[in-house]
C-alpha positions in Angstrom: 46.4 23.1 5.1 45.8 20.2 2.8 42.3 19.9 4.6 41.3 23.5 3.2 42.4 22.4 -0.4 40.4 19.0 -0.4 37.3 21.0 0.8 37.8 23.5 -2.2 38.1 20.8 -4.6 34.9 19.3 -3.1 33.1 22.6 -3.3 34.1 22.9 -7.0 33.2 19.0 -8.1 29.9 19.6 -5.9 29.2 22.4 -8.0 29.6 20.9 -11.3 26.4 18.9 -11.9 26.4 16.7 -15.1 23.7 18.4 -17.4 21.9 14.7 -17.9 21.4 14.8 -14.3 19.8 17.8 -14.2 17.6 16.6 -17.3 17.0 13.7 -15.1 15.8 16.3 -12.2 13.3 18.3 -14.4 11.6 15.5 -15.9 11.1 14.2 -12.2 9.7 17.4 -10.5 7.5 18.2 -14.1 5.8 15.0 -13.2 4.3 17.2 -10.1 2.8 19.8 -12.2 1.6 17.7 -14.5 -0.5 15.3 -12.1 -1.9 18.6 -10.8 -3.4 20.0 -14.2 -4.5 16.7 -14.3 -6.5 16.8 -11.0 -6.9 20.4 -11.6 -9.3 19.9 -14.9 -10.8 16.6 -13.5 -12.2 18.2 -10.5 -14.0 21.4 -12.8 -15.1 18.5 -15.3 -16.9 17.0 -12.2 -17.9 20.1 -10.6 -19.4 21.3 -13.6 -21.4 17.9 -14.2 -22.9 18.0 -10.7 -23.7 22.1 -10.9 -24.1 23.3 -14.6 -24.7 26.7 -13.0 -21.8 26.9 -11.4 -19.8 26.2 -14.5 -18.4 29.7 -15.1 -17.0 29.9 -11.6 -15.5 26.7 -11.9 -13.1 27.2 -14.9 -12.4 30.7 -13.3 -10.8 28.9 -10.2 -9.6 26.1 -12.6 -7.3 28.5 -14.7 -6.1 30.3 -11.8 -5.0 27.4 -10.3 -3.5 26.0 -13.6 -1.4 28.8 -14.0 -0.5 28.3 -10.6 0.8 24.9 -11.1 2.1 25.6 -14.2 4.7 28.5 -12.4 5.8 25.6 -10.8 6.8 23.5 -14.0 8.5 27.2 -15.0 10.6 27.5 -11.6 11.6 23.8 -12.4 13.1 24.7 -15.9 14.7 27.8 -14.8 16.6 26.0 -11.8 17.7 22.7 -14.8 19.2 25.6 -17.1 21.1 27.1 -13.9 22.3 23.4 -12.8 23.1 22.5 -16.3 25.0 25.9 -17.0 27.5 25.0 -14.4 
């Protein structure tokens, strides 16, 4: 019986993440994101300078792949104000 309780009181501590933590967490995984705009824009910059014709194209599939990376960054912020919540 006493097995049952320490595993509820395990549950409940596991549970309760310390909101710095979670601070920690999301400026971790926003490092992701960030690199990827980074790469993201780099690669239309170069694109662009090897095809100027194909410059239109390029930021077309650059900001659709921005905003794709950028969903991520969201996600991560949504999931710290859950964890922090707690």
């Amino acid at each position: 019986m006493s097995n049952i309780v320490l595993a509820q009181a395990a549950a409940e501590q596991a549970a309760n993440i310390n909101p710095g933590l979670a601070a920690i967490g999301y400026g971790l995984g926003a490092i992701g994101p960030g690199i990827g705009v980074g790469l993201i824009f780099a690669a239309v910059i170069n694109g662009t300078a090897r095809q100027p014709e194909a410059q239109g194209k390029l930021q077309g599939i650059g900001f659709s792949t921005f905003v794709l990376t950028e969903v991520l960054a969201l996600i991560g912020i949504v999931i710290y104000f859950i964890a922090s919540a707690g």
